[in-house]
Residue frames as a rotation matrix with the C-alpha (Angstrom) as fourth column:
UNK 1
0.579 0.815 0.000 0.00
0.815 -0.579 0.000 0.00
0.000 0.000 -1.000 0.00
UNK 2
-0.578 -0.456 0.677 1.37
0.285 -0.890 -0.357 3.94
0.765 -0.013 0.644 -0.62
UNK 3
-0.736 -0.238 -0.633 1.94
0.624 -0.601 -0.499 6.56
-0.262 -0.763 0.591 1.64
UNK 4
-0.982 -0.190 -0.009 0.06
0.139 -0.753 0.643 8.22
-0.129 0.630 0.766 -1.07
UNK 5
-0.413 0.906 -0.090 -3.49
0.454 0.290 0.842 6.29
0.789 0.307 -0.531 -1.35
UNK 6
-0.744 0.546 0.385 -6.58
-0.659 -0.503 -0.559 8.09
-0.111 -0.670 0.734 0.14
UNK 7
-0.838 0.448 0.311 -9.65
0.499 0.860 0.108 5.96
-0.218 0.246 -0.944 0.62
UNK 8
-0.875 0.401 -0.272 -12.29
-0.475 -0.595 0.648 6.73
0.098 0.696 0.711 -1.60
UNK 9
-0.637 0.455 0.622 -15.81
-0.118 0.740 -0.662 5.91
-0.762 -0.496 -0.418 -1.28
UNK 10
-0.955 -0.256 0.151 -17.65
0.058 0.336 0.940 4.25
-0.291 0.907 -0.306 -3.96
UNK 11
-0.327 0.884 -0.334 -20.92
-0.476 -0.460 -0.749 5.38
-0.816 -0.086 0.572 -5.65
UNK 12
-0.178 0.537 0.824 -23.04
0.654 0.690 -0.308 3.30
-0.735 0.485 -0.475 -7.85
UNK 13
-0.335 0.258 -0.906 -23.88
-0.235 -0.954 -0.185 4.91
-0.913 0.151 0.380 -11.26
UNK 14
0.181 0.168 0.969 -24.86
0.751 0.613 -0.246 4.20
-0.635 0.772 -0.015 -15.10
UNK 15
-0.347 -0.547 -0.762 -23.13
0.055 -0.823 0.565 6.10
-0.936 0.154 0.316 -17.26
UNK 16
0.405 0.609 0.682 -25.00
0.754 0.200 -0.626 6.90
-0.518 0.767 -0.378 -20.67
UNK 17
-0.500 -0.796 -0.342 -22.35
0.268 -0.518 0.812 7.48
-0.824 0.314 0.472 -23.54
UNK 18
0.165 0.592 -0.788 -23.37
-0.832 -0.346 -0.434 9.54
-0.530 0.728 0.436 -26.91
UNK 19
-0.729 -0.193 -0.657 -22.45
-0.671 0.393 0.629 6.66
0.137 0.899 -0.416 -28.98
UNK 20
0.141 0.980 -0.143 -25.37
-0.763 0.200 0.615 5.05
0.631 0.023 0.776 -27.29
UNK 21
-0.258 -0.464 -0.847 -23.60
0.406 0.744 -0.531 2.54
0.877 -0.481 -0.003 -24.94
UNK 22
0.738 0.115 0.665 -24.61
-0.574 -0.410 0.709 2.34
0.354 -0.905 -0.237 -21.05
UNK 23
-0.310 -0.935 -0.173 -21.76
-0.140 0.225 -0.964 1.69
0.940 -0.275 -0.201 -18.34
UNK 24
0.951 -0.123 0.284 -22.90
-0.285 0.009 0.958 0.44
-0.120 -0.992 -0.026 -14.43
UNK 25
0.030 -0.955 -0.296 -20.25
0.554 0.262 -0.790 0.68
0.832 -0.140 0.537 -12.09
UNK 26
0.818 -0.096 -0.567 -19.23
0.514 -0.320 0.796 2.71
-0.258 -0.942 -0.213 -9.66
UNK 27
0.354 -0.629 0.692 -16.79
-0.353 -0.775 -0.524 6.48
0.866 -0.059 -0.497 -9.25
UNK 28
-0.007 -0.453 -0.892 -14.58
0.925 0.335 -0.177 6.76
0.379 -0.826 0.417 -6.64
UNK 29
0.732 0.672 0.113 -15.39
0.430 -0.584 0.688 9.88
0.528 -0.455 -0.717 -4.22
UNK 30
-0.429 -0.840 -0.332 -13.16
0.446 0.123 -0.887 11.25
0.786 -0.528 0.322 -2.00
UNK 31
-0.107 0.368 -0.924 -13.49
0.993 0.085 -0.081 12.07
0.049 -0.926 -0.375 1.56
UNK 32
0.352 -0.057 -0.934 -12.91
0.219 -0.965 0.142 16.10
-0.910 -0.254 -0.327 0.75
UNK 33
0.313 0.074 0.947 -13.10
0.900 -0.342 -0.271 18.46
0.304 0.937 -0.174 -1.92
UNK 34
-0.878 -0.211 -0.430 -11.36
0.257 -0.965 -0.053 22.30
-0.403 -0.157 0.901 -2.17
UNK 35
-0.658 0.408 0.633 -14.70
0.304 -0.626 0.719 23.50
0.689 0.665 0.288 -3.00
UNK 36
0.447 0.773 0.449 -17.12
-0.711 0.003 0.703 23.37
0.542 -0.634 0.551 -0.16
UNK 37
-0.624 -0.402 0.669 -17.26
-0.777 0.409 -0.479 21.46
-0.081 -0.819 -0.568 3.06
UNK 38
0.107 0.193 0.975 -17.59
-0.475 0.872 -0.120 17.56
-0.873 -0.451 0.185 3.36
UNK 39
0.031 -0.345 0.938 -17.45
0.370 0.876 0.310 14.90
-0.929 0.337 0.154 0.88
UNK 40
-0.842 -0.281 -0.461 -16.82
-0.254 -0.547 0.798 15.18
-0.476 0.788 0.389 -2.54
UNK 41
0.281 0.951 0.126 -19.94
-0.351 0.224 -0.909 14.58
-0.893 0.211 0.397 -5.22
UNK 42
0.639 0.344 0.688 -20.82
0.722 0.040 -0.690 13.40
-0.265 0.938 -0.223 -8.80
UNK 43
0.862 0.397 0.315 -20.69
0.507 -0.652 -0.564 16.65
-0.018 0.646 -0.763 -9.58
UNK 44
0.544 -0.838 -0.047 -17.32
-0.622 -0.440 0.648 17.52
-0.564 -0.323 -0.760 -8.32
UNK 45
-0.023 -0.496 0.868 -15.51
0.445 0.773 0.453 14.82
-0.895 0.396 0.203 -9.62
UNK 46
0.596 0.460 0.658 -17.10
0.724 0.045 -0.688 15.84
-0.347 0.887 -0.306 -12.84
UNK 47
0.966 0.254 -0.035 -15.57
0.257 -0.960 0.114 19.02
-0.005 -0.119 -0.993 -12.55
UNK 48
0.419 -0.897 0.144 -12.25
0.031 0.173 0.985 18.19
-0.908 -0.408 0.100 -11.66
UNK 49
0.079 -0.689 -0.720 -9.27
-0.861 -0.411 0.299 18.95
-0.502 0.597 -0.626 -14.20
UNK 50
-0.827 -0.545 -0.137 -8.40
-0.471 0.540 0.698 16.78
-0.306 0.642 -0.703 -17.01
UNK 51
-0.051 0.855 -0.517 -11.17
-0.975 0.069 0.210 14.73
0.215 0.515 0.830 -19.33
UNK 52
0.043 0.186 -0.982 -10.93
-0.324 0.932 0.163 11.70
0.945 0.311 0.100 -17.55
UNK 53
-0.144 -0.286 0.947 -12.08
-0.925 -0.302 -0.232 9.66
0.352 -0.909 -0.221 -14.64
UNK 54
-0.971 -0.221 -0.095 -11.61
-0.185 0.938 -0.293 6.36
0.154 -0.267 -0.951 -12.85
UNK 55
0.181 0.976 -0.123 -14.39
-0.967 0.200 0.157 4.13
0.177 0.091 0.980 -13.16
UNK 56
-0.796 -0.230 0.560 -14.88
-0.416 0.881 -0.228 0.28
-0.441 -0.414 -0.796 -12.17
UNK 57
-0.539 0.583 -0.608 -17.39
-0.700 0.093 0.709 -1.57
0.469 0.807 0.358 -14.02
UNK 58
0.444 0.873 0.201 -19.97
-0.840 0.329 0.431 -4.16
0.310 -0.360 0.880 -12.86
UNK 59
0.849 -0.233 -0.474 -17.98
0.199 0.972 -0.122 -6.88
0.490 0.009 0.872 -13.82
UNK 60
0.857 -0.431 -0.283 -15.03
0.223 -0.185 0.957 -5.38
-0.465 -0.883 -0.062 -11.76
UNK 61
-0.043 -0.808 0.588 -12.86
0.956 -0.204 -0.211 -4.39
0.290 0.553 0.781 -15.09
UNK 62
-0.167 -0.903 -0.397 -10.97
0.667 -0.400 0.628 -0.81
-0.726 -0.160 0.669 -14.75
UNK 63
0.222 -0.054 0.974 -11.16
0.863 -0.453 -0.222 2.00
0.453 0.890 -0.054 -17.25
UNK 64
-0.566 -0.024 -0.824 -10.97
0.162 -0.983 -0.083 5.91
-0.808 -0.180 0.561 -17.42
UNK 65
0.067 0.897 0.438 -13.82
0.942 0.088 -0.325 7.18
-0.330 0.434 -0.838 -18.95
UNK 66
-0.858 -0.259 0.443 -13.34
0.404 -0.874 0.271 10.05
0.317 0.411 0.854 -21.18
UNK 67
-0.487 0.707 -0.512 -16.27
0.138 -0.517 -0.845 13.00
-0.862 -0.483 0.154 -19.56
UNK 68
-0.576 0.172 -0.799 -16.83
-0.736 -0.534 0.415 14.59
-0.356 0.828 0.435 -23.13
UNK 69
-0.807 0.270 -0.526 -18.56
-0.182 0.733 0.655 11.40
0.562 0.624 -0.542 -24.21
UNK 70
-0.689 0.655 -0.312 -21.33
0.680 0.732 0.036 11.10
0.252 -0.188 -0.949 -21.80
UNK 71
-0.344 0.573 0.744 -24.47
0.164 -0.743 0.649 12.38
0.924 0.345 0.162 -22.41
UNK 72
0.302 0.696 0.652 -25.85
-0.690 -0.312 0.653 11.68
0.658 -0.647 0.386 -18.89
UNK 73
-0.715 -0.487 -0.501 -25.17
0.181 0.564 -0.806 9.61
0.675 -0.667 -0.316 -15.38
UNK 74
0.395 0.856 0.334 -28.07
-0.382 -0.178 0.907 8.54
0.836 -0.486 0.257 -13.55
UNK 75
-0.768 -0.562 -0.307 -27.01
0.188 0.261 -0.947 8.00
0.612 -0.785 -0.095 -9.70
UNK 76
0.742 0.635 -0.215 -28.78
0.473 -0.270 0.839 7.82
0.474 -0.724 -0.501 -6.31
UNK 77
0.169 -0.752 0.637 -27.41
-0.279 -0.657 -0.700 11.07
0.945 -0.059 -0.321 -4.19
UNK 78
-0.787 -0.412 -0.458 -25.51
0.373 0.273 -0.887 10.91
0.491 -0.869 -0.061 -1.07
UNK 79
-0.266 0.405 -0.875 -26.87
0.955 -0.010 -0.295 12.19
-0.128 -0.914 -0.384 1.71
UNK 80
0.169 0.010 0.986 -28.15
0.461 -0.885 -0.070 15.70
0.871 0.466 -0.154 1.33
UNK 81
-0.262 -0.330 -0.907 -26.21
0.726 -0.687 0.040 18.43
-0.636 -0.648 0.419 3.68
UNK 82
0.270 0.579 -0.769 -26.98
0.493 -0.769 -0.406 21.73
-0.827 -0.270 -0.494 3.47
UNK 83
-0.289 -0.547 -0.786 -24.43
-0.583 -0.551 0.597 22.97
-0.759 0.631 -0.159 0.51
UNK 84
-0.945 -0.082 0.317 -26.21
0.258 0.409 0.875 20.29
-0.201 0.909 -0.365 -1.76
UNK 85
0.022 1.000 0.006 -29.51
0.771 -0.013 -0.637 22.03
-0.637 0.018 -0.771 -1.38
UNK 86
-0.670 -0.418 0.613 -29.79
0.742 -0.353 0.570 23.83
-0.022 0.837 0.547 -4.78
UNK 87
-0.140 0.797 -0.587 -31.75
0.541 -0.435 -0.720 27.02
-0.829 -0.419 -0.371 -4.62
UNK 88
-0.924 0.217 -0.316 -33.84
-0.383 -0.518 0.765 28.74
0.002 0.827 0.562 -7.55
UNK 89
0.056 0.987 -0.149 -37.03
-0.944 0.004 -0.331 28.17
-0.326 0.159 0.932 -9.40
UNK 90
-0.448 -0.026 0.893 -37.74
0.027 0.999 0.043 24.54
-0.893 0.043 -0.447 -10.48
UNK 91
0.091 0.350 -0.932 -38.76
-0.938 -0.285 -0.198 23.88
-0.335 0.892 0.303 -14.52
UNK 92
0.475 0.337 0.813 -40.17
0.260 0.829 -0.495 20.70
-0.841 0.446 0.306 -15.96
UNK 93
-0.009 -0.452 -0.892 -38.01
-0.891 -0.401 0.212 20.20
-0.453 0.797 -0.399 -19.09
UNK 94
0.889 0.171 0.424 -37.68
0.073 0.862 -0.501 17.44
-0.451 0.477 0.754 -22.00
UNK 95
0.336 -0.940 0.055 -33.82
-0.498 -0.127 0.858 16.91
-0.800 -0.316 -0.511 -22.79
UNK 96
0.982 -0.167 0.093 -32.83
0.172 0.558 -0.812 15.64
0.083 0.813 0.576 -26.55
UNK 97
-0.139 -0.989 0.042 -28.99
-0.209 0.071 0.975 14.45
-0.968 0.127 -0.216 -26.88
UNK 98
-0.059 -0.378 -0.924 -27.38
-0.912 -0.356 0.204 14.95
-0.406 0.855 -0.324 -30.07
UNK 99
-0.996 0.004 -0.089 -28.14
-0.035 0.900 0.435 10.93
0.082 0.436 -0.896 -30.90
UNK 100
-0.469 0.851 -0.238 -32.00
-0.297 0.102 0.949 11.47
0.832 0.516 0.205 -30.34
UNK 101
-0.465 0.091 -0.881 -32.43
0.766 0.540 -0.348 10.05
0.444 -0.837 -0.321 -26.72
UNK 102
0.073 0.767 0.638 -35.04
0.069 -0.642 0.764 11.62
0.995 -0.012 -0.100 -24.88
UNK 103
-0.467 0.106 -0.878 -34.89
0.836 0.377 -0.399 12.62
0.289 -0.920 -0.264 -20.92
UNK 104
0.286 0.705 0.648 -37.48
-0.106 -0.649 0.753 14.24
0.952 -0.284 -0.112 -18.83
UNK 105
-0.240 -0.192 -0.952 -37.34
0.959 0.104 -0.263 15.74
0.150 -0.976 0.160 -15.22
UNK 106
0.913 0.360 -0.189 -37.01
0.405 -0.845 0.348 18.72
-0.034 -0.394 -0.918 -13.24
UNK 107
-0.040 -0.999 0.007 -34.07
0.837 -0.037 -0.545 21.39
0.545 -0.016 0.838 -13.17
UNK 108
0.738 0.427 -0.522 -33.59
0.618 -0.738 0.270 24.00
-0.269 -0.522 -0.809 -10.76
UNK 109
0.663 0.141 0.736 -32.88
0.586 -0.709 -0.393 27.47
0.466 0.692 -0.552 -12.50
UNK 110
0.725 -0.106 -0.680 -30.46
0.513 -0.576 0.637 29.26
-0.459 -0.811 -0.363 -9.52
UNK 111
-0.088 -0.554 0.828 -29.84
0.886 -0.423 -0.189 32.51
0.455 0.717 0.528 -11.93
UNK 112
-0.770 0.062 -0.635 -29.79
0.487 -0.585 -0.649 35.84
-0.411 -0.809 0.420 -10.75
UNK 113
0.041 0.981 -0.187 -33.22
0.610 -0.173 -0.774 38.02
-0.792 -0.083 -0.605 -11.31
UNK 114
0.803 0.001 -0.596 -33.45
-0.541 -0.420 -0.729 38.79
-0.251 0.907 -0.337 -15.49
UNK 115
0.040 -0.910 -0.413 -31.23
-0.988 0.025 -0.149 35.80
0.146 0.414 -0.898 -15.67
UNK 116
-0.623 0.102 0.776 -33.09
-0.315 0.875 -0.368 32.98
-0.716 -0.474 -0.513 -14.68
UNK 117
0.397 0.446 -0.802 -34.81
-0.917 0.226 -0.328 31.67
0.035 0.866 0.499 -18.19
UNK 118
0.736 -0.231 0.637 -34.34
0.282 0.959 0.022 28.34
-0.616 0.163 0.771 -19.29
UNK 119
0.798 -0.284 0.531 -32.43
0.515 -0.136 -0.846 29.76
0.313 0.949 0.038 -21.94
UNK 120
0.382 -0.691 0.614 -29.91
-0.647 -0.674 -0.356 31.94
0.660 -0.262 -0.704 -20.13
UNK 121
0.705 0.070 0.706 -29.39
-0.605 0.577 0.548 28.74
-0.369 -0.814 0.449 -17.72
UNK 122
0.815 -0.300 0.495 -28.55
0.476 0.834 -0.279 26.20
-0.330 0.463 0.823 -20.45
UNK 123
0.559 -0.626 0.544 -26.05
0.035 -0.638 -0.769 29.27
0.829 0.449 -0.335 -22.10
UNK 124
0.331 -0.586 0.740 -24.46
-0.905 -0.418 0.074 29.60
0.266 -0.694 -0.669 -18.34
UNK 125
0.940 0.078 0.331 -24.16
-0.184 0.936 0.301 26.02
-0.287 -0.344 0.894 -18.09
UNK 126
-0.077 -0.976 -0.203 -20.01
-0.942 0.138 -0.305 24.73
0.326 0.167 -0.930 -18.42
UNK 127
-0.995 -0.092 0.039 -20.04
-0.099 0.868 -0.487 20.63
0.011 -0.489 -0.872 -17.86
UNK 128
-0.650 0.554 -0.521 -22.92
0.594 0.798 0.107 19.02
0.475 -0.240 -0.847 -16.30
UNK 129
-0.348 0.694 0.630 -26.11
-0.898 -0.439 -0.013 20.12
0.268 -0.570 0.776 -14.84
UNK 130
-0.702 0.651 0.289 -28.81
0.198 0.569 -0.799 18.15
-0.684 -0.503 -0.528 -12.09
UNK 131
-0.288 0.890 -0.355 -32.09
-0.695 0.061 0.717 16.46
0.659 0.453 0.601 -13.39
UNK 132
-0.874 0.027 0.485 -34.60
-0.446 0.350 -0.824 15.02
-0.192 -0.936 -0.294 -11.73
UNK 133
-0.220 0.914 -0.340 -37.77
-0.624 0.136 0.770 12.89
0.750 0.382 0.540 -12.45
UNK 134
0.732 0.347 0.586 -39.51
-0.681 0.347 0.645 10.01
0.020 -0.871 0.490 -10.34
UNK 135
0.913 0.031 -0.406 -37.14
-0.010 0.998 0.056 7.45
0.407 -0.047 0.912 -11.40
UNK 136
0.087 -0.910 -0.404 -33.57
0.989 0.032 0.142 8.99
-0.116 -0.413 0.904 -10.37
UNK 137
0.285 -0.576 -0.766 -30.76
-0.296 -0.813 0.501 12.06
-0.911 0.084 -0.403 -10.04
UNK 138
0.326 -0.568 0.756 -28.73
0.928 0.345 -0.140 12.66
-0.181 0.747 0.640 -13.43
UNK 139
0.061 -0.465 -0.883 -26.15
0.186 -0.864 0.467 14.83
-0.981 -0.193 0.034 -14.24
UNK 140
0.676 0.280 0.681 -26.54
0.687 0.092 -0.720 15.93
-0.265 0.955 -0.130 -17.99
UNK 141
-0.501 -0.756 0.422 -23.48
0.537 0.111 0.836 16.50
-0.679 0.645 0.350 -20.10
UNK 142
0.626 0.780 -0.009 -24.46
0.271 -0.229 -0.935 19.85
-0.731 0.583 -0.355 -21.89
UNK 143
-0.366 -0.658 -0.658 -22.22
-0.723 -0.244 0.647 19.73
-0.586 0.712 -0.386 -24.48
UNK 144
-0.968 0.146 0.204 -23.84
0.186 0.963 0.196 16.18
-0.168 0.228 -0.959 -25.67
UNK 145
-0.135 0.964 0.231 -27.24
0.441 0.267 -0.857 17.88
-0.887 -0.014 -0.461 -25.79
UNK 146
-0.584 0.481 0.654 -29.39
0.806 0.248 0.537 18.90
0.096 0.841 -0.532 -29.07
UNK 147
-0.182 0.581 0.793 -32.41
-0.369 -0.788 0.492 20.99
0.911 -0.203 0.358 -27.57
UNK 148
-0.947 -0.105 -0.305 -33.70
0.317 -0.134 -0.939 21.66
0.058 -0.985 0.160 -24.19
UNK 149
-0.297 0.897 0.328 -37.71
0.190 -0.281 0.941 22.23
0.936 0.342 -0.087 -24.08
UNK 150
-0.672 0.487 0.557 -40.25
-0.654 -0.038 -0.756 23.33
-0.347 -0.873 0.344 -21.12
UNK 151
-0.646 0.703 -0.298 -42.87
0.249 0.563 0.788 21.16
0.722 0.435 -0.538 -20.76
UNK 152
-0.772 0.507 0.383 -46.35
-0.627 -0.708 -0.326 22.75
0.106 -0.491 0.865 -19.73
């Protein structure tokens, strides 16, 4: 074992790539992030430098998983603490990725006032955004999307 290794804690996920392939498996977390206090997330990871991250597959093979490929990553969230509680308005939306795949949910808008459209959201968006419907969480890979609709 290194001096170096931190222990990392492992989150279930299904990674859904544009080429239409799905990946279960499981990220590796870490106990602390330089953004905010307490574990790291999904979304952090995501965030992190460079276009790849460690992944483990079902069957227990290895990879790095290139980010830029995946349209979406449905996960159940950790616990919720106070700094994952996302504040804004909430907007029913229908989600088309550049291969045709269709996801519905909820997203919460948290722009500032004459800046909180759907449209000015998806334009401020860099990396991944939260969705939500009954069946899971998913982080959606806007660079991989198409269009972005309300639904009324």
């Amino acid at each position: 074992m290194s001096i170096y290794r931190v222990e990392k804690t492992e989150l279930p996920v299904v990674v859904f790539q544009a080429d239409g392939s799905v990946m279960k498996g499981v990220v590796f977390l870490s106990p602390a992030t330089y953004n905010h206090m307490g574990t790291q997330t999904l979304n952090d990871l995501l965030k992190e430098p460079g276009d790849f991250f460690p992944f483990r597959s079902e069957t227990g093979n290895f990879s790095v998983t290139n980010k830029q490929t995946i349209t979406h990553i449905r996960f159940e969230p950790q616990e919720s603490g106070p700094e994952q509680q996302l504040l804004g308005h909430r907007e029913d939306v229908e989600v088309r990725f550049v291969g045709g795949e269709l996801l519905t949910g909820t997203l919460i808008i948290g722009m500032p006032e004459g800046k909180n459209r759907l449209f000015d959201f998806i334009n401020a968006m860099d990396g991944f955004f939260m969705l939500q419907n009954q069946e899971a969480h998913y982080l959606v890979n806007v660079r991989q999307l198409r269009d972005v609709s309300p639904r009324g």
